[in-house]
N, C-alpha and C positions, 0 to 999 in steps of 0.2 A: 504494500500500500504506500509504502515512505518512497518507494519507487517509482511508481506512479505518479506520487506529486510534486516529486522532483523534475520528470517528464514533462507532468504541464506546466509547472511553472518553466522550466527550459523554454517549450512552444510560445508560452504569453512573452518571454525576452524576448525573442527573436519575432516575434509577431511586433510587438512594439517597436523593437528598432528598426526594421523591415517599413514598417510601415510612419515612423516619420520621415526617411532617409528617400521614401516613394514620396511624401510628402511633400520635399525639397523638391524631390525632381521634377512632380506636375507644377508646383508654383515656378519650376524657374523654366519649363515649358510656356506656361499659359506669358508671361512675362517676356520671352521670345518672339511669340505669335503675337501680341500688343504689340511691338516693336517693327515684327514684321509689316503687318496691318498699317500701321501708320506709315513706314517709307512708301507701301502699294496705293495708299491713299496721296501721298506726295506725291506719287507722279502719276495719279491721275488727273490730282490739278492741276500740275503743268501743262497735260496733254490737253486738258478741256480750255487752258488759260491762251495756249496759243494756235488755237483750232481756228482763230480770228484772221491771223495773221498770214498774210499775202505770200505767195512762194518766195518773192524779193526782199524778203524782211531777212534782215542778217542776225544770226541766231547765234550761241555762244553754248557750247556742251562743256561743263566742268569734266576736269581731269585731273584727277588728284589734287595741287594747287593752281593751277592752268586751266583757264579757260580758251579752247580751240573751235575759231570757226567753221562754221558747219550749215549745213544746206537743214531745211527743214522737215523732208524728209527723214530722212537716215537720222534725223535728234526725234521724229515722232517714233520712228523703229526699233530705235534705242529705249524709247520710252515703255513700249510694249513689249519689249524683250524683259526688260525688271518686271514689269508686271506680272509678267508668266512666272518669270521665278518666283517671284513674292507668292505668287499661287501655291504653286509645289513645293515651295517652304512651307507654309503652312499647312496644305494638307500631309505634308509629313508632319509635321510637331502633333495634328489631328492623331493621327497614326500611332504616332510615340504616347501620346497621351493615352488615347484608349486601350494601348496594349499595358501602361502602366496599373491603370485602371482595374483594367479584367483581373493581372496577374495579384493585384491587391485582395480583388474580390476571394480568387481563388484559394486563397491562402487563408483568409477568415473563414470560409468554410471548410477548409480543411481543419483547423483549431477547435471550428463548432464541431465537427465528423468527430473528434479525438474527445472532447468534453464530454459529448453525446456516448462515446464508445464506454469510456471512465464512468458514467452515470450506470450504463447498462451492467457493466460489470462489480458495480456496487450493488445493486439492488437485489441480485440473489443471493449474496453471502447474507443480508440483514435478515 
C-alpha cells in the first residue's frame, strides 16, 4: 500500500511539473502567434495603404537598414509573400498548440486511469 502511494504521489510530480512546463510553452506559443498576427496585419496595411498609388509612384522596400528603390509591383509581391508566411506561421504554432494541448489532456487521464485503478484495488481488501 506504502507502494502505491508513493507511485501516485511520483505521477501527481510529474503531472504537475509536466504540466506547468506545457504551460510555459502554450503561453509562449499563443505570445508568438500575437506577434505573428500583428506583422500579417502590418502588411496588410501597407498593401491596402498603397493600392492608391499610380504604377509611377517611387516606392522604397526597407532592407535591413536600407531602404532600396523598387517598382510597385515586386514591393506588393513582397508584401504577399510575408503574408503567406505569416499564415503558415501560424497555422503551425495552431498545430504546436493543439498537439500540446491533446498530449496534456492525455496525461491527466492517464493519472485519473491510475487513481481510478488504486480506488479499484482498495475496495476489495476493505
Amino acid at each position: 500500500m506504502a507502494q502505491m502511494d508513493m507511485e501516485l504521489k511520483k505521477a501527481f510530480t510529474e503531472m504537475q511539473i509536466n504540466k506547468l512546463e506545457t504551460t510555459k510553452k502554450i503561453s509562449m506559443i499563443d505570445m508568438k502567434c500575437d506577434m505573428v498576427k500583428t506583422g500579417k496585419q502590418k502588411y496588410s496595411l501597407t498593401e491596402k495603404s498603397t493600392s492608391n498609388l499610380t504604377d509611377d509612384t517611387r516606392v522604397y522596400m526597407s532592407v535591413g537598414r536600407m531602404f532600396l528603390l523598387t517598382d510597385l509591383d515586386s514591393m506588393r509581391g513582397e508584401l504577399k509573400t510575408k503574408q503567406d508566411k505569416c499564415d503558415k506561421a501560424i497555422e503551425l504554432l495552431e498545430k504546436k498548440k493543439e498537439f500540446l494541448q491533446k498530449s496534456l489532456k492525455d496525461q491527466e487521464d492517464g493519472l485519473r486511469e491510475l487513481v481510478q485503478q488504486r480506488k479499484e484495488a482498495d475496495a476489495p481488501t476493505k
